[in-house]
C-alpha positions in Angstrom: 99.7 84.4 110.6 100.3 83.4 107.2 98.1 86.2 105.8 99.6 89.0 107.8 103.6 87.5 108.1 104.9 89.3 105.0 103.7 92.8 105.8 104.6 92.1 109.6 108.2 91.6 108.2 108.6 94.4 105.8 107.4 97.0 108.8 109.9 95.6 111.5 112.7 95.5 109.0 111.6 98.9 107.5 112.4 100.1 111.2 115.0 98.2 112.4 117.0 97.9 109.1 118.6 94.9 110.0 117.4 91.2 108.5 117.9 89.8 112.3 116.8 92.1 114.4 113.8 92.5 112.3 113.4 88.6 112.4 113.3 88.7 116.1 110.7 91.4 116.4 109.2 89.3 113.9 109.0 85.8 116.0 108.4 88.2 119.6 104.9 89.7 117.6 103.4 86.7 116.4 104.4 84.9 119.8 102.9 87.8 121.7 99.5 88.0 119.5 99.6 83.8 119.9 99.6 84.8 123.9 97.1 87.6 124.0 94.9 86.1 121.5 92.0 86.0 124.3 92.4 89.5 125.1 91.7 90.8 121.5 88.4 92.2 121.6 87.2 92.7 117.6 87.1 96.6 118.3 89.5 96.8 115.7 90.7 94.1 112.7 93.3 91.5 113.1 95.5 93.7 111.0 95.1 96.8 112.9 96.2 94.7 116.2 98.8 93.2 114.7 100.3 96.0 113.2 100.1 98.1 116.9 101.9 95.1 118.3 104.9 95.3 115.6 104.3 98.9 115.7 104.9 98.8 119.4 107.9 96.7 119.5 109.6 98.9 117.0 108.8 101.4 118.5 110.7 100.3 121.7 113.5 98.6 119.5 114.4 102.4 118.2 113.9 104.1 121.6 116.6 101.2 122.9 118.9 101.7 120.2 118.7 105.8 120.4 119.2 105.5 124.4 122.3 103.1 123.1 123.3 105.4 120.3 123.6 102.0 118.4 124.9 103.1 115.0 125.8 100.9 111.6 129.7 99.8 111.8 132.2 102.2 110.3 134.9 101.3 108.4 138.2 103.7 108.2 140.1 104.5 105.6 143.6 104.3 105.3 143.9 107.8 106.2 141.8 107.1 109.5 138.3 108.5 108.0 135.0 107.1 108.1 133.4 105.4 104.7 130.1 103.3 104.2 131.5 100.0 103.2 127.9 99.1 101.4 129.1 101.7 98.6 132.2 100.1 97.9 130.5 97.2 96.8 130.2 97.8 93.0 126.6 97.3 91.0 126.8 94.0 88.8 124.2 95.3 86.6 125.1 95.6 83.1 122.7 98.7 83.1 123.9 100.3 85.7 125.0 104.1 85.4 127.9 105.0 87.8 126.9 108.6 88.1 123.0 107.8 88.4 124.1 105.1 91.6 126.0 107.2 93.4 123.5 110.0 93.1 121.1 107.5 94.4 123.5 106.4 97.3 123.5 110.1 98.1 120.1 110.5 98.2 119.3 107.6 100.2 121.9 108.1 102.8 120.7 111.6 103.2 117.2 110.3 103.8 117.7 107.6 105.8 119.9 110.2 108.4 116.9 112.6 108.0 114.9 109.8 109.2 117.0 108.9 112.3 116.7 112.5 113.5 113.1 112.0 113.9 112.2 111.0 117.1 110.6 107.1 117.4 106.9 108.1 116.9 107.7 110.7 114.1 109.2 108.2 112.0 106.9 105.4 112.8 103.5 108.0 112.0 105.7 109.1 108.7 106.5 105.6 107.0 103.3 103.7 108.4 101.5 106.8 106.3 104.0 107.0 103.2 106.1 103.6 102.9 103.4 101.2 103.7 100.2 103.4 102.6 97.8 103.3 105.8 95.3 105.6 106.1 95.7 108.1 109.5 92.8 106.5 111.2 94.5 103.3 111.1 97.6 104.7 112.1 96.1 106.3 115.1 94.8 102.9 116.2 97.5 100.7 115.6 99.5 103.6 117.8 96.6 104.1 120.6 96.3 107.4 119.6 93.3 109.7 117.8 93.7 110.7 113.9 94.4 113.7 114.9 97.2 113.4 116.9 98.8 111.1 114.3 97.8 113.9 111.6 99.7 116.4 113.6 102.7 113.8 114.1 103.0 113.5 110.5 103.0 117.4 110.0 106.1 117.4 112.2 107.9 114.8 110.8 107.3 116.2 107.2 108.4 119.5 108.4 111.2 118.2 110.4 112.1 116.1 107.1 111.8 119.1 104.6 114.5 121.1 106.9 116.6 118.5 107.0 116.2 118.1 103.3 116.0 121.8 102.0 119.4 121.8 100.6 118.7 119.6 98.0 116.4 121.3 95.9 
């Protein structure tokens, strides 16, 4: 557990976005690989297994929160419109560049919305590959699937990213 927790962690909060909820898909993996431990049959590493467990539940966390349309709380304005409340809060560094931060903010509102649009498995095949560097063979087995099917999963999601994205270039 202790060799795998941090990267366990960083994948369910990657997906979920939320320090709880990724905490609790967290606790339910290791407590689910603890349970099935007799089951595992070394076809594949530890890793790989655990990771299609998280993988799994994350997977099933989104697909509950799309059926739910579960979005971030919005605040309104005073004139009744919708603002992000995380880019009120101002940048304490003594570096920081106003202009450069927003930008940013932009960019990474943009991206995370381009990333919503994608359907469960797009998104997990696209940030198993790019945010947390696995090869598409492993990504195929952590998702019971071939490398193929993951390669052409990734293809979609990049081209379903890149239309979303288009404008910005």
């Amino acid at each position: 557990m202790r060799h795998h927790d941090q990267a366990v962690l960083r994948l369910a909060m990657h997906f979920t976005g939320s320090d709880s909820e990724a905490q609790d898909i967290y606790q339910e993996a290791f407590l689910k690989a603890y349970r099935n431990l007799g089951s595992f049959r070394f076809e594949c590493s530890f890793y790989t297994w655990i990771y299609r467990i998280v993988a799994n539940l994350c997977l099933d966390h989104l697909r509950r929160r799309q059926v739910r349309k579960e979005d971030a709380p919005v605040a309104m304005d005073g004139e009744g419109k919708p603002f992000d409340v995380l880019e009120q809060v101002p940048d304490g560094r003594a570096a920081a560049d106003p202009e450069r931060g927003l930008m940013n903010r932009e960019l990474s509102s943009r991206i995370r919305s381009a990333l919503d649009r994608l359907s469960p498995r797009e998104r997990m095949v696209f940030e198993l590959k790019h945010y947390h560097g696995l090869k598409l063979r492993n990504v195929g087995e952590i998702l019971h699937t071939t490398e193929e099917t993951a390669k052409n999963t990734l293809f979609r999601a990049t081209q379903k990213l890149r239309g979303a994205l288009s404008d910005m270039r």
